[in-house]
C-alpha positions in Angstrom: 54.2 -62.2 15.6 51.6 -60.3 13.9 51.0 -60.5 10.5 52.4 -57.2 8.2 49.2 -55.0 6.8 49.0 -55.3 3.5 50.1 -52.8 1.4 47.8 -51.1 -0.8 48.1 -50.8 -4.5 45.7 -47.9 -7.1 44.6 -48.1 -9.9 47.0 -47.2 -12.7 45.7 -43.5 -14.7 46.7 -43.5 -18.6 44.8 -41.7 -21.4 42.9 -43.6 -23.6 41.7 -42.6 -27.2 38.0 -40.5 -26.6 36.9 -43.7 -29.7 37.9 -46.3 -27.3 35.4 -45.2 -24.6 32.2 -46.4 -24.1 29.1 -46.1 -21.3 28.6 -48.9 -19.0 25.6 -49.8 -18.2 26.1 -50.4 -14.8 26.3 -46.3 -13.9 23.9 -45.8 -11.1 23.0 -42.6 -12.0 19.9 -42.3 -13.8 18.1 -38.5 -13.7 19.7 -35.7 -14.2 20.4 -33.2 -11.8 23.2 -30.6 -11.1 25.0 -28.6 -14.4 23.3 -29.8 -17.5 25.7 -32.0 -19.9 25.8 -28.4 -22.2 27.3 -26.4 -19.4 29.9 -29.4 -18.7 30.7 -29.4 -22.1 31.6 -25.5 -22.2 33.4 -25.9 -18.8 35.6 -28.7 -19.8 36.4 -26.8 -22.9 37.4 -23.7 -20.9 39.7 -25.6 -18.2 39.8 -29.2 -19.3 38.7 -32.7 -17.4 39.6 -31.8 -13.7 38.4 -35.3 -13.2 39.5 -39.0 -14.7 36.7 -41.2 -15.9 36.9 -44.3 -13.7 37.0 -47.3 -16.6 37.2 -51.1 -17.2 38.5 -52.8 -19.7 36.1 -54.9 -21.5 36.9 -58.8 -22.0 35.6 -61.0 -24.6 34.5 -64.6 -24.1 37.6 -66.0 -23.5 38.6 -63.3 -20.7 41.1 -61.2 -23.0 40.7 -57.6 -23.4 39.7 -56.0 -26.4 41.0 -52.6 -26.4 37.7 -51.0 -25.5 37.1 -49.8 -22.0 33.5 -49.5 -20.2 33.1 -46.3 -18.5 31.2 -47.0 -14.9 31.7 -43.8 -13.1 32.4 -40.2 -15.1 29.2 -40.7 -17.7 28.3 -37.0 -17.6 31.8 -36.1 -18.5 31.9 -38.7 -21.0 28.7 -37.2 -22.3 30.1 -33.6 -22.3 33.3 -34.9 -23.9 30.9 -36.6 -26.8 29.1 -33.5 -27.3 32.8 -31.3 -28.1 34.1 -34.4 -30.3 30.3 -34.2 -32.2 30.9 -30.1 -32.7 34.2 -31.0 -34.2 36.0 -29.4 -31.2 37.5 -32.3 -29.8 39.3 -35.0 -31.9 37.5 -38.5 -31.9 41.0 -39.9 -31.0 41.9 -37.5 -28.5 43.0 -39.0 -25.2 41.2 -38.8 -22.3 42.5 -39.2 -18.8 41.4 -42.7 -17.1 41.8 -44.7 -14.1 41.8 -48.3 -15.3 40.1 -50.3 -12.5 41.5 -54.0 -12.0 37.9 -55.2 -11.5 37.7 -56.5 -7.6 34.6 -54.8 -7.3 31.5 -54.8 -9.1 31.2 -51.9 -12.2 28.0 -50.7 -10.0 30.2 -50.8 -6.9 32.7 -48.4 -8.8 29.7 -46.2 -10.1 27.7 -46.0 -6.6 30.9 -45.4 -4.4 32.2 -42.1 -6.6 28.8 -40.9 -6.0 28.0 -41.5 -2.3 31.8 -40.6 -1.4 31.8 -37.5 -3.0 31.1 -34.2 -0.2 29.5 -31.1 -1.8 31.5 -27.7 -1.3 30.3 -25.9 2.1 28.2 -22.9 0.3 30.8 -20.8 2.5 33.7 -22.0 0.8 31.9 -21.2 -2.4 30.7 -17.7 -1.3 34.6 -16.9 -0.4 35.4 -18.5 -3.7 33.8 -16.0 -5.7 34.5 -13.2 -3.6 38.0 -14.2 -4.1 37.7 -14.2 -7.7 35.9 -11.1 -8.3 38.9 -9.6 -5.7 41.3 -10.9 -8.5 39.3 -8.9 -11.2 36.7 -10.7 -12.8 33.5 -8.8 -12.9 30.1 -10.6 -11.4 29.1 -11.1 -15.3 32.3 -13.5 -16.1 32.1 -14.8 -13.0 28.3 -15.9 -13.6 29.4 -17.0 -17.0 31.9 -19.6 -15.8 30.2 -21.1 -13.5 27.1 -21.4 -15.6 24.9 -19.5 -13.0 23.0 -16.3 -13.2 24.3 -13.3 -12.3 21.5 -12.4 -9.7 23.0 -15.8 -8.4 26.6 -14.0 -8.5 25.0 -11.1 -6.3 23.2 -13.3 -3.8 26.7 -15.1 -3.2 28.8 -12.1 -2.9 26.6 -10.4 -0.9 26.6 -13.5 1.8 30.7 -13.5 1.3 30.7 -9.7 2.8 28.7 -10.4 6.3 30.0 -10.3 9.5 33.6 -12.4 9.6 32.2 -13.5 13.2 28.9 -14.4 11.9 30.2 -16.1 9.0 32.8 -18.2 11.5 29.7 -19.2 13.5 27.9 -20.7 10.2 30.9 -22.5 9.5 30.9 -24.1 13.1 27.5 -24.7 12.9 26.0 -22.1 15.3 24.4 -20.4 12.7 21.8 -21.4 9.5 22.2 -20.4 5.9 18.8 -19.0 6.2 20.0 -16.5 9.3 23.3 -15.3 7.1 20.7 -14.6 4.6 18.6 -12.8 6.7 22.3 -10.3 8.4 23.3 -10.2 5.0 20.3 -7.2 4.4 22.7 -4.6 5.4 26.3 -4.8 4.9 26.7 -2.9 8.6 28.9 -5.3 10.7 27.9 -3.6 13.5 24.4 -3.7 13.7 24.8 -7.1 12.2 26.6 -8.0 15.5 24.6 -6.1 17.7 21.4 -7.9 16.3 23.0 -11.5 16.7 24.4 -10.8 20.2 20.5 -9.6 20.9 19.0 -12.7 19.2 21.5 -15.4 21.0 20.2 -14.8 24.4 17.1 -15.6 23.5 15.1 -18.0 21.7 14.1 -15.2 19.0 16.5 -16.2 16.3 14.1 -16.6 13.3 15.2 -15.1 10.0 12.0 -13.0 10.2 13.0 -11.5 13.6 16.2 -10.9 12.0 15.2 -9.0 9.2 12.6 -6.9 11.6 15.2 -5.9 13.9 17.9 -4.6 11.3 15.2 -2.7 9.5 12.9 -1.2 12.3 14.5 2.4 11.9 14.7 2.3 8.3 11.9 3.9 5.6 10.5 1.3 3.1 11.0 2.3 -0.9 7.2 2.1 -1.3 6.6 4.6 1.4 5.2 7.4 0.0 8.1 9.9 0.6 10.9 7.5 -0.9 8.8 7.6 -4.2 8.4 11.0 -4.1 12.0 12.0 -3.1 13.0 9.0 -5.5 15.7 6.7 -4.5 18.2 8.0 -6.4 18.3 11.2 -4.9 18.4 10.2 -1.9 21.1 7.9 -2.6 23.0 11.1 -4.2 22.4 13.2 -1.0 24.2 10.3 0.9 21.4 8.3 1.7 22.4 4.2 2.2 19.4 1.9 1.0 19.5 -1.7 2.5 18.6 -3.8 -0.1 17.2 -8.3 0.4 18.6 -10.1 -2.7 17.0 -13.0 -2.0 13.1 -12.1 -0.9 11.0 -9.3 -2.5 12.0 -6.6 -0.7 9.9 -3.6 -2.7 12.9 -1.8 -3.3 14.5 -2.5 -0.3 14.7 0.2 3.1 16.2 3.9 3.5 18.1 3.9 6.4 18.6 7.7 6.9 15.1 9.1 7.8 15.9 12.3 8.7 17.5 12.7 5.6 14.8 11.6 3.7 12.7 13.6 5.8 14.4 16.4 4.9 14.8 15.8 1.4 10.6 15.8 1.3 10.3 19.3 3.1 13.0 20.5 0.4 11.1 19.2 -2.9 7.6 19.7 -1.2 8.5 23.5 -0.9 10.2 24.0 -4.0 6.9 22.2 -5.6 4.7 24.7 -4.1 6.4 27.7 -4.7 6.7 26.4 -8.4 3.0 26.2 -8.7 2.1 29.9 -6.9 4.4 31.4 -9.2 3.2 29.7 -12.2 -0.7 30.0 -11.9 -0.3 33.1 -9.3 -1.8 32.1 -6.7 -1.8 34.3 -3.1 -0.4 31.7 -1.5 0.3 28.0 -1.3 1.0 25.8 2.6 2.8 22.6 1.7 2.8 19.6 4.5 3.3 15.4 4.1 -0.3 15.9 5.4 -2.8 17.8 6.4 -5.5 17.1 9.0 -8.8 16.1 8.0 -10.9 19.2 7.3 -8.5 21.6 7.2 -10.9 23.1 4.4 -13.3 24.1 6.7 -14.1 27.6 7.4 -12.8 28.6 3.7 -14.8 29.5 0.3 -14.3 27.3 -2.2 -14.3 27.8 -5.9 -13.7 26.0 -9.0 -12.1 26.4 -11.9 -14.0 25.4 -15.6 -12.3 22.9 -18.2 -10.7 24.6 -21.2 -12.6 24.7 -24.5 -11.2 22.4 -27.3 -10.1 24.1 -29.8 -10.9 23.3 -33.4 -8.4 21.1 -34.6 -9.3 18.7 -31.2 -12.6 19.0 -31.5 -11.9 17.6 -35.0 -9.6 14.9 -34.3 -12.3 14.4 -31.2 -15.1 13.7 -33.9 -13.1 11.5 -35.5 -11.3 9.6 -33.2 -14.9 8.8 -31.8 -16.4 8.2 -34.8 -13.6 5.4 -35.5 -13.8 3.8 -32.3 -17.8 3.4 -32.8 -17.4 2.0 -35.5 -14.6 -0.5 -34.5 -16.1 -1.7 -31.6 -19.5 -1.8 -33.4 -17.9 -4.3 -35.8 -16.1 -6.3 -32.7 -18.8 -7.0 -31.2 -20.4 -9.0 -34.3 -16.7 -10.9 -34.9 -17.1 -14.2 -33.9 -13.4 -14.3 -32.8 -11.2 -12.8 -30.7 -8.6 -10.3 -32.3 -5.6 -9.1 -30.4 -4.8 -6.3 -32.8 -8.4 -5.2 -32.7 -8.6 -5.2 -29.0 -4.8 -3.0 -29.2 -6.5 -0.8 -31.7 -9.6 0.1 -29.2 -7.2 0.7 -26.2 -5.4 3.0 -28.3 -8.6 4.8 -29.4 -9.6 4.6 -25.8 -6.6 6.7 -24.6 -6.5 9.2 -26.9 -10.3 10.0 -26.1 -9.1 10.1 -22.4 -6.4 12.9 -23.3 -8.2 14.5 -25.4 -11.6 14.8 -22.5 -8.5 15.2 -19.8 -8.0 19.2 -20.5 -6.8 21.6 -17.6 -9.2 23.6 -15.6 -8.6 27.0 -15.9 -9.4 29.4 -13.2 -10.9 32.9 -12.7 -7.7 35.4 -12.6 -9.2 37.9 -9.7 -9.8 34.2 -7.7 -6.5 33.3 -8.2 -4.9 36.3 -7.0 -7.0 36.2 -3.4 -7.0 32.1 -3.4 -4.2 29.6 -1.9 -3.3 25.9 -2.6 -2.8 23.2 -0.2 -0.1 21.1 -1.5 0.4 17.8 0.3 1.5 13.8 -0.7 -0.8 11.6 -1.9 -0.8 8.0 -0.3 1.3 6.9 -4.0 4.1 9.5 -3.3 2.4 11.6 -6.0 1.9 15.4 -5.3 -1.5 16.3 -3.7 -3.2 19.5 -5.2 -6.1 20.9 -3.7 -6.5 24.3 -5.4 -8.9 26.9 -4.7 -9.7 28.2 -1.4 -10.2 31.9 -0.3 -9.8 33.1 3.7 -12.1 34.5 5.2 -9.7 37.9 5.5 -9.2 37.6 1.8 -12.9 37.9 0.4 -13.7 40.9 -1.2 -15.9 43.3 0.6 -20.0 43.1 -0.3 -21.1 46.6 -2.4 -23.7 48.7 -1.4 -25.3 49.7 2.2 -24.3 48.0 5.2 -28.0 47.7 6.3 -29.1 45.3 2.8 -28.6 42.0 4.5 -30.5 42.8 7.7 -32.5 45.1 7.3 -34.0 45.1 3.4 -35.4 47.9 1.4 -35.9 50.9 3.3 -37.6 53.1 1.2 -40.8 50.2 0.3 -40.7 48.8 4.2 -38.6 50.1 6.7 -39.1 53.4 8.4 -38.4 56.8 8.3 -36.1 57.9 10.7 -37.2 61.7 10.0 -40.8 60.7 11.0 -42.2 58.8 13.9 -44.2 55.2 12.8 -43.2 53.0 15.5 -46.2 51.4 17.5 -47.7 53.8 20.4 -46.6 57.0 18.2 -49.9 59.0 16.7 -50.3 59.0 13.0 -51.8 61.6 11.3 -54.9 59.8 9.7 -55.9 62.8 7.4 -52.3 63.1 6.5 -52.1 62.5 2.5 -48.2 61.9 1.8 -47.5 58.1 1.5 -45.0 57.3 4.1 -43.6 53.8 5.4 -45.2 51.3 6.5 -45.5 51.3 10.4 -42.5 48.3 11.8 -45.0 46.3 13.6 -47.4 46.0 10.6 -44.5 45.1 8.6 -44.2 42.2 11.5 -47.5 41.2 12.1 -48.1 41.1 8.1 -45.1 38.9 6.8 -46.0 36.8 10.1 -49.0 36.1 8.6 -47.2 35.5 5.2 -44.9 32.7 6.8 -47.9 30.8 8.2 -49.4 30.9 5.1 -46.3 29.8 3.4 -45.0 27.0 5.7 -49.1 25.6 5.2 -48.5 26.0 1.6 -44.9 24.2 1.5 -46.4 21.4 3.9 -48.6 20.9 1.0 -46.3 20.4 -2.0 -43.2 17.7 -0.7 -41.3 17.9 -3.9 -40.3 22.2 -3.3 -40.3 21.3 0.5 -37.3 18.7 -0.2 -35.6 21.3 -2.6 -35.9 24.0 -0.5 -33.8 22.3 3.0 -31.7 20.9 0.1 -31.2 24.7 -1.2 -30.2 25.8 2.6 -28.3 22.3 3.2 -26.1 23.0 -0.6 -25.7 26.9 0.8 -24.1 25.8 4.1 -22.5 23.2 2.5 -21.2 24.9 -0.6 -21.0 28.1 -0.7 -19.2 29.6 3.0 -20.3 33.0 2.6 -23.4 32.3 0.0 -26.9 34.2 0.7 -29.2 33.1 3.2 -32.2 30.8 3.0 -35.7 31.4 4.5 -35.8 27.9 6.3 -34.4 28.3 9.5 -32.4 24.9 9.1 -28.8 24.7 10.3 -26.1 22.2 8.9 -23.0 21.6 11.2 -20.2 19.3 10.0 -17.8 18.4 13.1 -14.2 17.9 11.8 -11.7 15.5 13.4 -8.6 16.8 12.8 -6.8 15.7 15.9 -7.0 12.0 14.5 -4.4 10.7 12.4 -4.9 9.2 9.1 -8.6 9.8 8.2 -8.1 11.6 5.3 -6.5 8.5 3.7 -9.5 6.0 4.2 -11.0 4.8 1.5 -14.2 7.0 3.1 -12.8 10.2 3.1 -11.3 9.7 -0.3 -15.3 8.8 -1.7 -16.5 11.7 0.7 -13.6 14.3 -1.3 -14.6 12.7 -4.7 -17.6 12.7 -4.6 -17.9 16.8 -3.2 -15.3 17.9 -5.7 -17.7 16.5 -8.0 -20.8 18.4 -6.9 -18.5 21.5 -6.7 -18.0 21.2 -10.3 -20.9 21.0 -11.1 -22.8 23.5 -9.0 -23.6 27.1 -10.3 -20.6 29.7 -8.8 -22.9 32.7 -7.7 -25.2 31.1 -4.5 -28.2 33.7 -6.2 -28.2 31.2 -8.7 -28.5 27.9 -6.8 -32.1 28.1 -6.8 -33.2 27.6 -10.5 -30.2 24.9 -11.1 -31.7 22.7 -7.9 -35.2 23.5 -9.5 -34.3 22.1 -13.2 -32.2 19.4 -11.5 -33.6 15.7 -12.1 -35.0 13.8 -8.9 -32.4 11.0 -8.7 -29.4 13.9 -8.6 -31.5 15.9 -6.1 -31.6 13.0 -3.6 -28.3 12.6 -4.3 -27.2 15.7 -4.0 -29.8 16.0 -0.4 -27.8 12.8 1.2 -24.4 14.2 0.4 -25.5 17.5 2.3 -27.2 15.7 4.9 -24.1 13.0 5.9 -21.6 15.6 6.0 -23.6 16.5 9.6 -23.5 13.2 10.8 -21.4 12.9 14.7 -21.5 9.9 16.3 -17.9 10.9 18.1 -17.9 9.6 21.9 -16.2 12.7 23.5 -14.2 12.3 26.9 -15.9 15.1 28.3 -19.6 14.6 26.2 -20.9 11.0 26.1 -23.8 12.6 23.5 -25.7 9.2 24.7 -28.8 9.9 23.1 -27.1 10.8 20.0 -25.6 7.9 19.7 -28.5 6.0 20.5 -30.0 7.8 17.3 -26.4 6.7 15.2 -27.1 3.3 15.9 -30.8 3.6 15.0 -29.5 5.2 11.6 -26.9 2.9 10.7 -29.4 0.0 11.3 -31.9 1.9 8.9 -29.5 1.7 6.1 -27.6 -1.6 7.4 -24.1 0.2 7.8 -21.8 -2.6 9.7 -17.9 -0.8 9.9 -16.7 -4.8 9.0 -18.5 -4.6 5.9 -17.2 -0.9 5.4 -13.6 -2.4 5.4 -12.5 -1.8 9.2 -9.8 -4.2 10.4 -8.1 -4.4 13.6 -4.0 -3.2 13.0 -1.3 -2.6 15.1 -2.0 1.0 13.9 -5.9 1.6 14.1 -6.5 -0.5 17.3 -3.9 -3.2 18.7 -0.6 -1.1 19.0 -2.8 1.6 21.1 -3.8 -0.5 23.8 -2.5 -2.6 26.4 -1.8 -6.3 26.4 -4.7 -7.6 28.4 -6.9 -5.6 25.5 -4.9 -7.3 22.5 -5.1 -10.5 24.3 -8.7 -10.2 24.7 -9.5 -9.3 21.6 -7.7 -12.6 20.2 -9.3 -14.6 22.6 -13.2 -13.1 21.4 -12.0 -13.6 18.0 -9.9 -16.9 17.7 -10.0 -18.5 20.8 -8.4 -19.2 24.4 -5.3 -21.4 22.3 -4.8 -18.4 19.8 -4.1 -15.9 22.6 -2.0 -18.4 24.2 -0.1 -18.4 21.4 1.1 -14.6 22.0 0.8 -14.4 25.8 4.6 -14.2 26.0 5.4 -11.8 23.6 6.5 -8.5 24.1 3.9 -5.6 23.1 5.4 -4.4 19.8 5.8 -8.1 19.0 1.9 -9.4 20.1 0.1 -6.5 18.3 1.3 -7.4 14.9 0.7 -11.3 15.5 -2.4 -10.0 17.0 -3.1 -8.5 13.7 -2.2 -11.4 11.8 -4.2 -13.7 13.6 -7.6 -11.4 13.3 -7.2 -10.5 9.8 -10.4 -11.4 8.2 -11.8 -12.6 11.3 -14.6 -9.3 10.9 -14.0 -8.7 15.0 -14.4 -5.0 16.2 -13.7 -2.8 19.4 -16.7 -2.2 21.8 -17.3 1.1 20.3 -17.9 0.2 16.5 -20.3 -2.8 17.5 -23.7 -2.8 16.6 -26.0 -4.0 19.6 -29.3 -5.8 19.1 -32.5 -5.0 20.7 -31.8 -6.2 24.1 -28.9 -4.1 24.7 -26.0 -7.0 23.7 -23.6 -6.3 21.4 -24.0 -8.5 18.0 -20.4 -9.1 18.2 -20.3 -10.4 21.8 -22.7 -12.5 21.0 -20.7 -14.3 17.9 -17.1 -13.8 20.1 -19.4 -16.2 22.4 -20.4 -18.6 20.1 -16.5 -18.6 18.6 -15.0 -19.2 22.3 -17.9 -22.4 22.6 -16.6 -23.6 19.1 -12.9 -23.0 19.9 -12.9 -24.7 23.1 -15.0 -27.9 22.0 -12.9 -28.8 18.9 -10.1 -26.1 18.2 -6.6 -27.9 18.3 -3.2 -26.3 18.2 -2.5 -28.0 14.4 -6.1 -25.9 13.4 -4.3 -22.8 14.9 -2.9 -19.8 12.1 0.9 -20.9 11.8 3.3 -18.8 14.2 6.9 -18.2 13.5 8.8 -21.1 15.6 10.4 -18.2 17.4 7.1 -17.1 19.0 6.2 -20.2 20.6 8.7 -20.4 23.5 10.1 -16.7 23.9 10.5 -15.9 27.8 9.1 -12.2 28.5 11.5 -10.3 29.6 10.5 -6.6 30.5 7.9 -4.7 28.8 5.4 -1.7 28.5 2.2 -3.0 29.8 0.4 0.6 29.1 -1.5 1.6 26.2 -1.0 4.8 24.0 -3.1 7.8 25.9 -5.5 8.8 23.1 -6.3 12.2 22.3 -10.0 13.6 22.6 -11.5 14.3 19.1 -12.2 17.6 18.0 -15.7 17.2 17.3 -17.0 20.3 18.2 -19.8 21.7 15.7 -18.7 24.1 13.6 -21.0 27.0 11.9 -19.2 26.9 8.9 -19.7 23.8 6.3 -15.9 21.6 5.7 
């Protein structure tokens, strides 16, 4: 017969006075973690011990008890319930709920097994816990405050709770990471949420990275330039929905309406415009996101002077300057640092800056026949270039129509009433002084510009200023006077490429021409005398401005220009231009997203190696141009086209992609590779679009007239 199981008995539970109660030392816990002994404290005193302390009585040599009990397991709580009883909030006799072990086991036995045993809450079960409480009113500040967490923590929770019901299920079976629920939980759209998982699960592709790409490739980042212009809030008024990651930096999260914002731009870019031709009266203003590069061209330009300061800020001028000398004079023989002085110089600092930064005021009869160009800057801040005049609009040149080509009539041209052309007969006897005869005029000043160009040749210093005088007139001043040099200065424009006007090139280029502009006399009769009384170092300055603005070196589909671009190469050697050390990197945008996969995988493979393109083989085209970027950056490879060649006819970077492909192959393993996302390593291709982006010929034709 076989023997009955024994029946089990527990431990009796009983309160025992807080004053009987002491720590054993047997408790294996011995660093702190989870909710400090404070936030215990405040939690008990808000709901009261959820949990007994697990005790033992404590026996004195002759094995009886002596009414004090050893606390094995529940030392935190006894140290939360010490902490109300020394704040006078909890009486030292108080009694405390306690499961009186009989002692079979060993105290660290006791201690060891109500740690190990104990399962931490699912973070599900917690995420539904607080939506639940928040559903039965409490707002995510109590919430935060009862649990002893932050309220960003509160957020992060809730916002998990309200993903997908199906997603959520699959976390719960396992079919799904915490770091994936993170990555759906971007966008409370259940929908897309769905349609992005049931995407992801048939392939490999399930990295929270992917995730986050593919629920946010039709959205607008809050840094780009038109969501800080717009402004998020009106574009959440207008019934925009912004997507927002409450657990990575997200940069304000992403717009998912473009055309709204789209529109919202047009609206405020227009309104903008119109604001400033009615307040400063200009003709007309043409507003645009952007406009392309050297849409200036063709049109005078003309600039407006700085406003005198009156006398009260030319007073406070003096001696806000004379104050800051003196401070700063004083500084600098301190022997220690001062914060309050350094405070007191930026403040000094800034209110020199406002009072120097006055508004440029503009001649009224400009303004009346001159336009704006109002466009967004690459911060989301408003673009104003002011001050150009069409061609239709300039007023019409005084006096007779023969001036400009003809000169004076009456000291050299001749007399239509009276025969003086060659092979007519002159009356030698006649007396009357009458014009000079046309081809004496010729042969004469013929003589005079021989004479001249020997004299110029002669004297380098007016030969530089007077090409610079004809380069500044074609450059400056559209319609200015002529020059006697018979020197031409064509400046292509590009304007069927995208994005040049934002380089940091183009920006120096507009800088540093809206500088000369200032600075250059407004009537072209007077350009002369100011180049003439210029110093030598802003002449040569002034000369290679001029001078670059006619530089080509485009490679036209229908105009290869190769000895021109022999010459480019020559003339970037001269001055050891290298478009790596200008700041040129390959992007998905400049180079990699515009051609096809056998040119991105090339590229990686010249720049990183055979393993590194092996890397991205699989991936689909959208996919390997941005790794493709991410593996190159800093790498300084460039495209065939912006490679220097040597002597021999091999380009430089060739010659170092060589050299990297012998050192990759010799000693390049896959744990010195960049690190991939774990999704790109296995990802089987499915279909893609093995073509490149058709690129657009450049409009580089010359144009007469200066950008």
């Amino acid at each position: 017969m076989a023997q009955a199981m024994e029946k089990i008995t527990l431990s009796a539970a009983r309160d025992i006075p807080f004053n009987k109660l002491v720590l054993s030392q047997q408790n294996v816990r011995k660093i702190k973690a989870g909710v400090s002994i404070e936030d215990l404290a405040e939690d008990i005193a808000h709901r009261g011990l959820l949990t007994s302390l697990n005790v033992r009585p404590e026996l004195d040599g002759n094995g009886n008890e002596t009414g004090i009990y050893r606390i094995p397991a529940g030392g935190r709580r006894y140290r939360a319930l010490e902490r109300l009883v020394a704040q006078k909030r909890l009486a030292k006799t108080a009694g405390v709920p306690c499961i009186v072990s009989k002692g079979e086991t060993l105290e660290v036995e006791d201690s060891l097994a109500e740690n190990v045993q104990r399962v931490s809450l699912h973070p599900l079960d917690q995420f539904r816990a607080f939506q639940t409480l928040r559903e039965q009113g409490l707002g995510e500040e109590e919430i935060a405050s009862r649990f002893f967490v932050s309220v960003a923590t509160v957020k992060q929770r809730l916002r998990l709770a309200s993903v997908s019901t199906r997603l959520l299920d699959l976390y719960a079976d396992n079919e799904m990471t915490l770091e994936q629920i993170i990555a759906f939980s971007i966008t409370n759209d259940h929908v897309r949420q769905e349609r992005v998982w049931d995407t992801i699960s048939r392939s490999h592709s399930r990295e929270p990275y992917y995730i986050r790409r593919l629920l946010t490739e039709t959205a607008i980042r809050a840094s780009d330039r038109r969501a800080v212009y717009v402004g998020i809030e009106d574009y959440e008024a207008a019934g925009g929905v912004t997507m927002r990651d409450l657990f990575e930096q997200d940069q304000g999260g992403w717009l998912q309406d473009p055309a709204l914002l789209e529109q919202l731009v047009m609206e405020k870019l227009k309104a903008d415009a119109e604001a400033i031709r009615v307040n400063e009266g200009w003709k007309w203003v043409e507003a645009a996101f952007d406009f392309p590069y050297g849409h200036t061209s063709g049109l005078r330009r003309f600039y407006g002077e700085q406003a005198e300061m009156t006398e009260d800020e030319l007073a406070r001028f003096d001696a806000t300057r004379a104050e800051y000398d003196k401070l700063d004079a004083e500084y600098a023989e301190a022997d220690e640092y001062s914060e309050a002085t350094e405070q007191k110089l930026d403040e000094l600092g800034i209110e020199l800056d406002r009072l120097n930064d006055r508004p440029y005021v503009f001649d009224p009869q400009e303004v009346a026949r001159g336009g704006v160009f109002v466009s967004l800057g690459a911060g989301g801040e408003l673009k104003i270039e002011r001050g150009f005049v069409r061609p239709e609009d300039e007023p019409q040149a005084e006096g007779s129509p023969t001036e400009d080509v003809g000169g004076d009539i009456t000291d050299h041209g001749s007399d239509p009433s009276s025969p003086s052309g060659d092979g007519v007969q002159v009356d030698d006897e006649d007396e009357t002084i009458k014009a000079l005869p046309d081809r004496l005029v010729l042969d004469l000043t013929a003589a005079r510009t021989i004479a001249l160009r020997n004299a110029l040749a002669n004297d380098p210093v007016i030969a530089f200023v007077a090409v610079l005088h004809a380069f500044v007139l074609k450059t400056f001043y559209v319609y200015g006077s002529d020059s006697c040099l018979e020197v031409t200065l064509q400046s292509a424009r590009f304007s069927q490429t995208p994005g040049l006007g934002d380089t940091v090139w183009a920006k120096e280029i507009d800088q540093r021409h809206e500088g000369w502009g200032q600075d250059l006399p407004k009537d072209p009769n007077d350009l002369w005398d100011f180049l003439i009384w210029l110093d030598e170092v802003s002449r040569q300055a002034l000369f290679a401005h001029c001078a670059a603005s006619s530089v080509n070196a485009v490679i036209e589909p229908w105009n290869k220009r190769t000895r021109a671009i022999i010459h480019a190469e020559q003339l970037a050697r001269s001055i050891g231009f290298d478009m790596v050390e200008a700041g040129w990197t390959p992007t998905a945008d400049s180079y990699l997203g515009r051609v096809t996969k056998a040119h991105i995988l090339q590229a990686v493979r010249e720049a990183k190696g055979d393993q590194a393109a092996e890397l991205i083989g699989h991936l689909k085209k959208a996919d390997m141009a941005r790794e493709a970027e991410r593996l190159m950056t800093g790498c300084g490879w460039l495209p065939e086209p912006l490679r220097m060649t040597d002597h021999e006819g091999m380009s430089v970077s060739d010659t170092a992609a060589d050299d990297a492909s012998v050192g990759s192959d010799e000693s390049e393993t896959a744990s010195e590779l960049p690190d991939l996302p774990a999704f790109l390593l296995d990802e089987p291709e499915t279909s893609d679009d093995d073509t490149g982006d058709t690129e657009s010929g450049l409009d580089g034709g010359h144009l007469a007239a200066a950008e």
